[in-house]
Structure formats: structure tokens, C-alpha cells
C-alpha positions as CSV (number, residue, x, y, z in Angstrom):
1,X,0.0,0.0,0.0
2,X,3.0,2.2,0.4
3,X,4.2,2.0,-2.8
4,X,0.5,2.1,-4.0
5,X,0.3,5.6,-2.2
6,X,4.0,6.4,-3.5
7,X,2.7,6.3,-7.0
8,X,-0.1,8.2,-6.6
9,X,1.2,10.6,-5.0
10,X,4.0,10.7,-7.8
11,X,1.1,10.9,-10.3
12,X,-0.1,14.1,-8.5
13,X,2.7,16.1,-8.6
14,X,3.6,15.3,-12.0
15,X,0.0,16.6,-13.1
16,X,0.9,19.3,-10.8
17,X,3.5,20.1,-12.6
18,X,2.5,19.6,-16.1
19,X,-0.7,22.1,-15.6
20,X,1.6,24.8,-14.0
21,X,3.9,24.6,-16.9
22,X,1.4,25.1,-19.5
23,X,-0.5,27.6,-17.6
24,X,2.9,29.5,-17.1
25,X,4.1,29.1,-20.6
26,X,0.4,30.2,-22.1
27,X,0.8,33.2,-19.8
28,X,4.4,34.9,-20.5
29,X,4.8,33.7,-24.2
30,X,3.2,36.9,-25.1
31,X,5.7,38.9,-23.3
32,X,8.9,36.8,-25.0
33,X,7.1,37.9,-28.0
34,X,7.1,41.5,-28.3
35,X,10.6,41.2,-26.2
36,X,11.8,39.6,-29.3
37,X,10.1,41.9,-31.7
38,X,10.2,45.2,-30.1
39,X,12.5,47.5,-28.0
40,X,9.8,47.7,-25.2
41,X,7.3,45.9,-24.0
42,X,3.9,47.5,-24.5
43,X,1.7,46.1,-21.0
44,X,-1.6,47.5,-22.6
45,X,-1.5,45.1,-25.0
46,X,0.0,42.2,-22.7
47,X,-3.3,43.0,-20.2
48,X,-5.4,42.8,-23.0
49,X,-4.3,39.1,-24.4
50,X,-4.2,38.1,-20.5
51,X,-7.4,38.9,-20.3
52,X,-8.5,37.1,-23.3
53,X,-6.5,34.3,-21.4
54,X,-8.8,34.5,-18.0
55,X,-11.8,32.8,-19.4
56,X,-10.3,29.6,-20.6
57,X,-8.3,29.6,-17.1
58,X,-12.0,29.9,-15.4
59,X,-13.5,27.3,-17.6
60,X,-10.2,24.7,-16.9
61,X,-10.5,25.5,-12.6
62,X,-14.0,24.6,-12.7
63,X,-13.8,21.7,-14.9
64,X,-10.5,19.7,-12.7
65,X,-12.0,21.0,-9.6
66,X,-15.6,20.8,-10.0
67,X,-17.3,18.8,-12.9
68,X,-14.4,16.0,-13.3
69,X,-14.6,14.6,-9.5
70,X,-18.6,15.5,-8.7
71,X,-20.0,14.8,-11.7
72,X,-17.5,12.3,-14.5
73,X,-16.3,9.9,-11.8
74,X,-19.3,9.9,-10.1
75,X,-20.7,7.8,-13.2
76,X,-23.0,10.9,-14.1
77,X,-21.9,12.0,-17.9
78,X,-25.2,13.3,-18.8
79,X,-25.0,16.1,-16.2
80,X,-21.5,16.5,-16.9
81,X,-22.1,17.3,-20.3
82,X,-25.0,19.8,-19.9
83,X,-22.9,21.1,-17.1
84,X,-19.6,22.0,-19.4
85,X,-22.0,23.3,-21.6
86,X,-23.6,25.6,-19.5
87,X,-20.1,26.4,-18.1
88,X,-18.5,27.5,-21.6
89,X,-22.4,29.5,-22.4
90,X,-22.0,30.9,-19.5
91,X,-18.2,32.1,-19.4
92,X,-18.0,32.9,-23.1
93,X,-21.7,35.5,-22.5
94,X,-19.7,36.7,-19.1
95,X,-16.5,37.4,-21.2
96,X,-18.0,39.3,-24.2
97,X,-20.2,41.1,-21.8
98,X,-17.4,42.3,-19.3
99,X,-15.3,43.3,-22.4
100,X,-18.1,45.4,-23.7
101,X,-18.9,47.3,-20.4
102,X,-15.5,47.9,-20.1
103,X,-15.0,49.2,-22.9
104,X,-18.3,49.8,-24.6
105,X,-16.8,52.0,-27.9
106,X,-14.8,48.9,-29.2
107,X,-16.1,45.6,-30.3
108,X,-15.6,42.6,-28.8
109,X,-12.5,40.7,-27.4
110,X,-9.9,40.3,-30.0
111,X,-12.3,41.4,-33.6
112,X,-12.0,38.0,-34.8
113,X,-8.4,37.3,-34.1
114,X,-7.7,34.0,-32.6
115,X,-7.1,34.0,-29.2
116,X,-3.8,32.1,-28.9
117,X,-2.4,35.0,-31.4
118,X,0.4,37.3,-30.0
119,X,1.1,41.1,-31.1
120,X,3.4,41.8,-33.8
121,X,5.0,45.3,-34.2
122,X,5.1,44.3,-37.9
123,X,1.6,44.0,-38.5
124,X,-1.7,45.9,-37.5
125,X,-3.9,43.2,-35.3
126,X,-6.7,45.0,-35.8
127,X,-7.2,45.6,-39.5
128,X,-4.9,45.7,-43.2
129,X,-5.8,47.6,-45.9
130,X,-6.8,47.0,-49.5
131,X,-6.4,49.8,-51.6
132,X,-7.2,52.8,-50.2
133,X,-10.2,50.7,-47.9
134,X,-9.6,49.1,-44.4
135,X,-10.8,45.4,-44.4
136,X,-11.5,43.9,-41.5
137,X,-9.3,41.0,-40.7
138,X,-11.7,38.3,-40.2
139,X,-15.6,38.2,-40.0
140,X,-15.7,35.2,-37.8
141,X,-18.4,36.0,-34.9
142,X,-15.3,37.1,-31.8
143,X,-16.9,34.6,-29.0
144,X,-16.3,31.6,-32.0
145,X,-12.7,31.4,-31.4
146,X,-13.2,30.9,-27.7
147,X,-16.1,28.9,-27.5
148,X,-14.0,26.2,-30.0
149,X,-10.6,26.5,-27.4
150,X,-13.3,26.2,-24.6
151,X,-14.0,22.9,-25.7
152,X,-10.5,21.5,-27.1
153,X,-9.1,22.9,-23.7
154,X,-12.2,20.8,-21.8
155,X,-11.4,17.8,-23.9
156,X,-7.7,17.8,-23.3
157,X,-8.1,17.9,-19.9
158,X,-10.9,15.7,-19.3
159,X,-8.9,13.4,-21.2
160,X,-5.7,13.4,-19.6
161,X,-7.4,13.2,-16.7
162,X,-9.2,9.8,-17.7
163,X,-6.0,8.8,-18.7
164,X,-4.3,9.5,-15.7
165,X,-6.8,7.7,-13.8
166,X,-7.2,4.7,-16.1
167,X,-3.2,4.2,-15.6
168,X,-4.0,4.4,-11.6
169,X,-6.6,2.0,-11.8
170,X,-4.6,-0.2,-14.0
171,X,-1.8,-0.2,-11.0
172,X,-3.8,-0.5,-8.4
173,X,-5.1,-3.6,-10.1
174,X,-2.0,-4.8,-10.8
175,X,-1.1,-4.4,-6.7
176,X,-4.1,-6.2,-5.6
177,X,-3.0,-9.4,-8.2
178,X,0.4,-9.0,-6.9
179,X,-0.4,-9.0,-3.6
180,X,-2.6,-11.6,-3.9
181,X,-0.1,-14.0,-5.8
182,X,2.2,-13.1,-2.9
183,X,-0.5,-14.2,-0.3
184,X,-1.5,-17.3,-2.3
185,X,2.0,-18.6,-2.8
186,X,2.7,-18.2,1.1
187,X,-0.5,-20.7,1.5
188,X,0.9,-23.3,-0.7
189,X,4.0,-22.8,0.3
190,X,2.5,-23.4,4.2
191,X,0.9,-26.3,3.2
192,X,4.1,-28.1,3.2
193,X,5.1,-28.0,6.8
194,X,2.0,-29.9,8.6
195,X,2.2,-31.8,5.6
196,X,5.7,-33.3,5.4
197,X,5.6,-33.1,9.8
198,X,2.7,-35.3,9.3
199,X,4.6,-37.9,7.3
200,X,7.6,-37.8,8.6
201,X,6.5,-38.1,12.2
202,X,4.4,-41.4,11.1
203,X,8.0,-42.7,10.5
204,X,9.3,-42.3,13.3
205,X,6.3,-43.5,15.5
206,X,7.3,-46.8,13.1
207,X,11.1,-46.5,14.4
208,X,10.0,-46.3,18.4
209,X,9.0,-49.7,18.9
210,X,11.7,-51.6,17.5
211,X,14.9,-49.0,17.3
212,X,14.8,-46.1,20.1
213,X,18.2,-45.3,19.1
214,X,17.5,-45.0,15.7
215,X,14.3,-42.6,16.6
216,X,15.9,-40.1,18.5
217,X,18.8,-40.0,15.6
218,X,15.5,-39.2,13.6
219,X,14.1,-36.9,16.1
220,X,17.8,-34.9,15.8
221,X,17.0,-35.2,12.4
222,X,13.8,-33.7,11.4
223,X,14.5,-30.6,14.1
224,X,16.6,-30.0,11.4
225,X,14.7,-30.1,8.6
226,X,11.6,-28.0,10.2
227,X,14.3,-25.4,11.1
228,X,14.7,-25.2,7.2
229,X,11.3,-25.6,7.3
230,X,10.5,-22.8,9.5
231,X,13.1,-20.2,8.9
232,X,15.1,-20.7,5.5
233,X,11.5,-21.2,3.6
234,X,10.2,-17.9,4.4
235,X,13.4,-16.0,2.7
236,X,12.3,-16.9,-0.7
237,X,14.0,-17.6,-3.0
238,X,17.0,-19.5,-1.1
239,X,19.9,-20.6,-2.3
240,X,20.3,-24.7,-4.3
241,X,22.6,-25.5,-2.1
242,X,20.5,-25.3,1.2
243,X,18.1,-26.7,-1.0
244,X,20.0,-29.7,-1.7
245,X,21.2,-29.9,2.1
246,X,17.7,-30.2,2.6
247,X,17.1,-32.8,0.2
248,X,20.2,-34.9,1.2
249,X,18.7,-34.8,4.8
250,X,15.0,-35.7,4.0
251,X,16.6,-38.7,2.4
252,X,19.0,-39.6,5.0
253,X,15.9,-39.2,7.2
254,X,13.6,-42.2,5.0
255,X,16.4,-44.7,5.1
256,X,16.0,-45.0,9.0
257,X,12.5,-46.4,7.8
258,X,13.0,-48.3,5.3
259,X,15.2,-51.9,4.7
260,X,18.0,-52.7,2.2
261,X,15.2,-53.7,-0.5
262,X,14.6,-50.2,-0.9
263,X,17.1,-48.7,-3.5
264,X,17.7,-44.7,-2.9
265,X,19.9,-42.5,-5.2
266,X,20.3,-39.0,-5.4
267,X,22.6,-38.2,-8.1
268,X,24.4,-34.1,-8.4
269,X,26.2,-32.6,-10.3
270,X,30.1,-32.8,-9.2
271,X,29.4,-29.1,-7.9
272,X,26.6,-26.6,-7.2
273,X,26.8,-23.0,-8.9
274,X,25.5,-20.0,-6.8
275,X,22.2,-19.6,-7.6
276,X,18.8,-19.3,-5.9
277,X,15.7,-21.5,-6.8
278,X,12.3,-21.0,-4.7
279,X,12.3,-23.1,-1.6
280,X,10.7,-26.3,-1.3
281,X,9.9,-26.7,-4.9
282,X,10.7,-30.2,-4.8
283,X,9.5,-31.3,-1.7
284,X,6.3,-32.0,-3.4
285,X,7.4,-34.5,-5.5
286,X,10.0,-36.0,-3.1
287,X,7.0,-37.1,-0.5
288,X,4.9,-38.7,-3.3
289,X,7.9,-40.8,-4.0
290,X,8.3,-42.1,-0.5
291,X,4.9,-41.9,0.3
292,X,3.8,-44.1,-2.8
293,X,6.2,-45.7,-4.1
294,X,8.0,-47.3,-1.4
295,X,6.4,-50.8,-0.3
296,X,7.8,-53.7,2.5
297,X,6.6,-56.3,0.9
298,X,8.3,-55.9,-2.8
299,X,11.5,-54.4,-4.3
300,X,11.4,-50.4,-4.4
301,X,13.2,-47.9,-5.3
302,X,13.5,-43.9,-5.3
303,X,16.1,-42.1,-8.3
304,X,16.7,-38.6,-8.0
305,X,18.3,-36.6,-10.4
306,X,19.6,-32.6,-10.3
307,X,21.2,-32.1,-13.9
308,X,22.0,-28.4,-14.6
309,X,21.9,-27.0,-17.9
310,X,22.6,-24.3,-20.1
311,X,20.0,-22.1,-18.8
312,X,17.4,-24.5,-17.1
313,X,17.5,-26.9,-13.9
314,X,16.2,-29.9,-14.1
315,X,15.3,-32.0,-11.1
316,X,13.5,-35.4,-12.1
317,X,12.5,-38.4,-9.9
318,X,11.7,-42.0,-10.8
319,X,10.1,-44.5,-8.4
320,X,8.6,-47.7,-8.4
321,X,4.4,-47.8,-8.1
322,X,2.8,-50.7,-6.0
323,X,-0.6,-51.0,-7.3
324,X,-1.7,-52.1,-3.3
325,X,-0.3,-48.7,-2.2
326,X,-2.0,-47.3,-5.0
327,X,-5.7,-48.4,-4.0
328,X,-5.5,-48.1,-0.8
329,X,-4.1,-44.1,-0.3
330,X,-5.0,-41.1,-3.2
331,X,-2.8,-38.8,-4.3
332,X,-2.8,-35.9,-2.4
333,X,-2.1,-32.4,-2.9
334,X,1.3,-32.1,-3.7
335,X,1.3,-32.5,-7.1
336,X,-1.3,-29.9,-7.6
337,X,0.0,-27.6,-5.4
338,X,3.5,-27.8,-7.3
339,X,1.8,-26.9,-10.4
340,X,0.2,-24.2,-8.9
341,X,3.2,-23.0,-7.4
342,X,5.2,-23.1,-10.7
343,X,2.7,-21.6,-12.9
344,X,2.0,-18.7,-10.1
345,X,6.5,-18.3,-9.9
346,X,7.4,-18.9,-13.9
347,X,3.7,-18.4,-15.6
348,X,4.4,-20.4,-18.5
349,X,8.5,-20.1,-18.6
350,X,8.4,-23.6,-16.9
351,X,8.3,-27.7,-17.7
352,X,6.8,-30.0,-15.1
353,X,5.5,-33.4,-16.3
354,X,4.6,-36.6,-14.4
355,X,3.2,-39.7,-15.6
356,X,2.7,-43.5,-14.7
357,X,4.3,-46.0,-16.9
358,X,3.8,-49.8,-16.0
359,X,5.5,-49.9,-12.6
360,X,7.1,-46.7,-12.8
361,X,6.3,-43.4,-11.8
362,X,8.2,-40.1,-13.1
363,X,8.3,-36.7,-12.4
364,X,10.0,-34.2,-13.8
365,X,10.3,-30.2,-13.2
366,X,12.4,-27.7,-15.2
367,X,13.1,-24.1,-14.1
368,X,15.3,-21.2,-16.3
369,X,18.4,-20.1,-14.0
């Protein structure tokens, strides 16, 4: 929300800034001018394009301040309409009737000229001649010109205003998925711990009653494992190393249960670069290995393999499948909640396959690095 309120408030001062500029720039161009094109600066003539200036200035105030946040983002464009409408009527009649009790022997603002014109010492503003006739310069009606920058001044800035707030509303929306991401990756990622400490601690209720010893060596060894679990799992991403310590002792931890019949290899690569993966990505996959493919009765076996390539891990695992086992316990979550993880982590930059063949079961997930 900080960074939310960062950007908005970044967004602000930027507009701030932008409407200042302009405002500033529309004002004193009219004095570079004649500084440029004449030895003094003639302030009669300055007042008089100022005030041809103060209507549109009125008509901008009232449509940021007023119209845009009562009216337009309060889902009511008819009234907003009528309203700018009214506002331009109204400020264009005020204008030419000011102008005219002011100064009641000359015509009204500007005799056709358009507004956004500057005065030039090398040319009348007011009139030219033909012959020995004085034509008038234009005979567009004089509140034309500002009715028509009324409105391209009211569409500018009700547009960049709309877009202003469409980008807003565009990050704010892009927060809300991020933080929810963010909040939806710390579930599944919480769903391991009761998960695996559910398993795990199922083998070693199996260890008590024929091997104390051989518990409380598994007791040492999962408090190490749920301090991985507990502390090194929130830092994410951690590094594969730790990740692979982790592995090595979740492993060391399921030989305690199981006899020689089972077969368990974990095969690395000679040695480990220095890079960070997200933590407990495999674990997933590891426990549906043990957990289902691991039998007393038969020959088992668990392969794990880390291969690093070019650009990608790859972390794969075969094990055997006991149709018994099978039957008896469904698959639980972890598969799903590995490919929700990865598709929530790499959207689609990502491979993870798993599939039953015969006997065997594989699973296989690649990451870039």
C-alpha cells in the first residue's frame, strides 16, 4: 500500500506540474514575444491578451476541480455534459459582456483574431488595408474562437485526466494481483510443513517400537529439517545448495524407515553453482515418491536426479508404483499444489510433467536459472 500511495502521490505532482507549466508558458509567451520583436514591452497590450486568457483559465478550474470529481467519476456523464456546456455559455456570454462594459466604444474581445495570437510590431492586429479601404481581418463572430478552445481545452483535460486515472486503476489492479499472488504462494508454500511433519512423524512413531536409538537420531534429524522448514522457507527464494542440504537430509531421514530392499539415489552434479531456486519446490514430488512408491513387501526404489543445464534446472524423480499402495491411499495435494506454485512463480517459462508407466512413476520439473 505504500508504494501504491507512492505512485499516486508521484502521479499528482507530475500533473501538478504539467498544468503549471502550461498555464505559465500560455501566460508569459506573449511577453517573450514582443521582447523579441520590439524595444519595449507595450503592457496595454499584454493586459489585453491576458485577459483574453482568464476565461479559458476559469473554464479549466471549474472543470478539474468541479465537474471532473462531482459529476464524471461519479458515473454521471449526462449532467456532466449539460454542465460544461452551461459552463462554456455561460463564461463565453460573461467574457464578451465584461469586455463590452469595459470598454463599450470597441467591439468585442480580439475582432475575430484567434485567441492564442500574439502582437506583432510588424503587423496591425486589428485591421490591413486594401487599396485605399480598411478590411476587417476576419468576420468570424469574436466569442467563436473561444467557444471552439473552450472545448479543445475541456477535452484535453478531461482526457488526460481519464487517462491519468485509467493508468491508476490499472496499477492499483495490478497491486491487488500481486499481492494476492504473494498471499496465495505463502499458503501453498505453508501447506508443506504440517504436511511433510505429518509424514515424517508417522516414521518415526514406526522407528519407536523396534529401534529407540534409531528414533531419537530421527528426532535430531527432522529438528533440522523443520528449522529449514520454519526459517530458511520464508526467505524466498533460497539458495540450491541449502536446497540440496535439505534434500540430502530428508533422504538420510527415510532410510532410517525403510530396509535394504529399498534402492535410494540421489545423483548431483560434481558441484553446485551459486544460484537461488524458490524453496521447497521439490519437496512435493519428493514425498509422493516415498509416500507411494515405497512398499515392505516388494522391491522399491526412489532415483533422484539434479542435472544443470545451459539455462534450465532440471530436477527429475523416478520411483517404483505398488498397485496395493495405489488403491489403498489417493494422491494428495502435492502435485497440484507444485503446479500451482510453478505456474503462479514462472507463468508459463516452466516444464513440469509426471506420468505413470507400467510400474514406474516419473516426475520431472524444469526451471530457467
Amino acid at each position: 500500500m505504500n508504494l501504491e500511495f507512492l505512485n499516486k502521490r508521484n502521479s499528482k505532482i507530475f500533473e501538478l506540474i504539467f498544468i503549471s507549466s502550461f498555464w505559465l508558458l500560455l501566460f508569459t509567451a506573449p511577453l517573450f514575444f514582443q521582447w523579441f520583436n520590439r524595444d519595449s514591452i507595450k503592457w496595454n497590450i499584454i493586459i489585453n491578451v491576458w485577459f483574453d486568457y482568464l476565461p479559458l483559465l476559469i473554464i479549466f478550474c471549474i472543470n478539474r476541480g468541479v465537474l471532473i470529481p462531482f459529476l464524471l467519476f461519479k458515473s454521471r456523464l449526462s449532467f456532466y455534459v449539460l454542465s460544461v456546456v452551461l459552463l462554456i455559455t455561460l463564461t463565453v456570454l460573461g467574457s464578451i459582456t465584461i469586455r463590452k462594459q469595459l470598454n463599450p466604444q470597441q467591439t468585442p474581445p480580439l475582432h475575430g483574431q484567434t485567441l492564442l495570437q500574439f502582437p506583432d510590431s510588424n503587423k496591425d492586429l486589428k485591421q490591413r488595408k486594401t487599396g485605399n479601404q480598411e478590411a476587417p481581418l476576419s468576420t468570424t463572430p469574436p466569442y467563436i474562437n473561444l467557444i471552439l478552445l473552450s472545448i479543445l481545452l475541456v477535452g484535453f483535460d478531461t482526457g488526460m485526466t481519464l487517462s491519468v486515472k485509467w493508468a491508476q486503476g490499472l496499477q492499483q489492479k495490478a497491486e491487488i494481483q500481486k499481492e494476492n499472488i504473494k498471499n496465495e504462494l505463502a499458503f501453498l508454500r505453508n501447506q508443506i510443513s504440517p504436511h511433510f511433519l505429518m509424514n515424517t512423524l508417522n516414521n518415526i512413531h514406526s522407528l519407536i517400537d523396534f529401534d529407540t536409538k534409531e528414533a531419537k537420531s530421527a528426532i535430531a534429524k527432522l529438528s533440522v529439517l523443520m528449522r529449514h522448514l520454519l526459517y530458511e522457507s520464508d526467505a524466498t527464494p533460497t539458495t540450491l545448495v541449502k536446497e540440496v542440504n535439505f534434500i540430502k537430509s530428508y533422504i538420510e531421514l527415510m532410510k532410517l524407515r525403510f530396509c535394504e530392499e529399498v534402492t535410494i539415489l540421489f545423483n548431483l552434479p560434481e558441484t553446485l553453482p551459486d544460484i537461488t531456486i524458490p524453496s521447497l519446490l521439490f519437496t512435493n514430488i519428493l514425498e509422493n515418491a516415498f509416500k507411494y512408491g515405497i512398499s515392505y513387501e516388494n522391491k522399491s526404489f526412489v532415483h533422484i536426479n539434479l542435472l544443470l543445464h545451459k539455462n534450465e534446472l532440471e530436477f527429475s524423480i523416478l520411483n517404483s508404483v505398488h498397485k496395493h499402495k495405489r488403491s489403498e491411499q489417493q494422491p494428495g495435494i502435492g502435485l497440484k499444489n507444485t503446479e500451482k506454485r510453478l505456474k503462479l512463480i514462472y507463468n508459463t517459462n516452466y516444464t513440469f510433467t509426471h506420468a505413470e508407466d507400467g510400474n514406474v512413476f516419473s516426475a520431472t520439473i524444469k526451471i530457467p536459472i
